[in-house]
N, C-alpha and C positions, 0 to 999 in steps of 0.2 A: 097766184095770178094778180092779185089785187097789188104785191108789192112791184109787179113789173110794169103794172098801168101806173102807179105812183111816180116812177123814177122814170119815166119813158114821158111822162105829162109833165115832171116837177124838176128834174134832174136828181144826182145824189145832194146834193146841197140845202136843197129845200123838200126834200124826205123828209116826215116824220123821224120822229126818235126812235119809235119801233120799228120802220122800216131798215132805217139806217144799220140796226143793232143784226137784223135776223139778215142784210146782204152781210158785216161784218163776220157773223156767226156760222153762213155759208161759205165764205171765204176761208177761214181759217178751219174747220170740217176738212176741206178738199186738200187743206195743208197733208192732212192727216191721212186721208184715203190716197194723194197719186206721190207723195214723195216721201219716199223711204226715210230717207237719210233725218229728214228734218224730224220723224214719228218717231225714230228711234230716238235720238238728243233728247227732246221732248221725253218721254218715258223715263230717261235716264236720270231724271230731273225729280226730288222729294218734292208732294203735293203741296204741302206748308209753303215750301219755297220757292211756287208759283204766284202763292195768294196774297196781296196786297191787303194790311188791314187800313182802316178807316183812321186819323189823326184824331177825331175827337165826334162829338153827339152835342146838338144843342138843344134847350128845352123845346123847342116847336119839330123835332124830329129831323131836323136836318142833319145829314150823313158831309162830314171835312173829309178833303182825300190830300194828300200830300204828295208831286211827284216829284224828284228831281233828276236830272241828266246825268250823262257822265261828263259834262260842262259846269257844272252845279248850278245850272239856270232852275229856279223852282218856278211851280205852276200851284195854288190852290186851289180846289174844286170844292161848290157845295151840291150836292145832291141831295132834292127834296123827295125824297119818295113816294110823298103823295100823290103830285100829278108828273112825275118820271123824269123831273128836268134838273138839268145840270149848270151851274154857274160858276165862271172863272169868277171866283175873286179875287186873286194876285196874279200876276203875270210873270213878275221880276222881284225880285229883292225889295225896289224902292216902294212897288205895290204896297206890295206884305209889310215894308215898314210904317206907309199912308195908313192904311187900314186899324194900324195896332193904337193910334191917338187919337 
């Protein structure tokens, strides 16, 4: 009840993170529960080769994610696990090379 007074007061954009996560989490459920087609593919699929691992760890605990497209446009992600947030730190190529001097 609390995450539909959230999104109903705040919209999706300015949700919390955990709000955000458990509409995302009930979305992709309902994938599962009313369309066949997509549960079956899904299943069909090795669990390893669902799960994205982490690029690297720094010493204050932060979690690198690395994604790239089928455009090779790349995105880096830091994930602090302590208080649950997420930061682009690259966007593009030129980023990631800014970053690396």
């Amino acid at each position: 009840m609390q995450d539909a007074w959230e999104l109903e007061r705040f919209g999706y954009k300015k949700s919390s993170l955990s709000v955000k996560l458990r509409v995302l989490k009930a979305l992709v459920e309902s994938q599962f529960d009313r369309n066949v087609k997509f549960k079956s593919y899904i299943n069909g699929i090795a669990a390893q080769d669902l799960r994205a691992e982490p690029v690297g760890r720094d010493m204050l605990g932060n979690i690198y994610w690395c994604i790239m497209d089928k455009f090779s446009n790349i995105r880096i992600f830091r994930e602090n696990p302590d208080d649950e947030s997420w930061t682009v730190m690259a966007s593009n190529r030129d980023e990631m090379s800014d970053r690396g001097r």
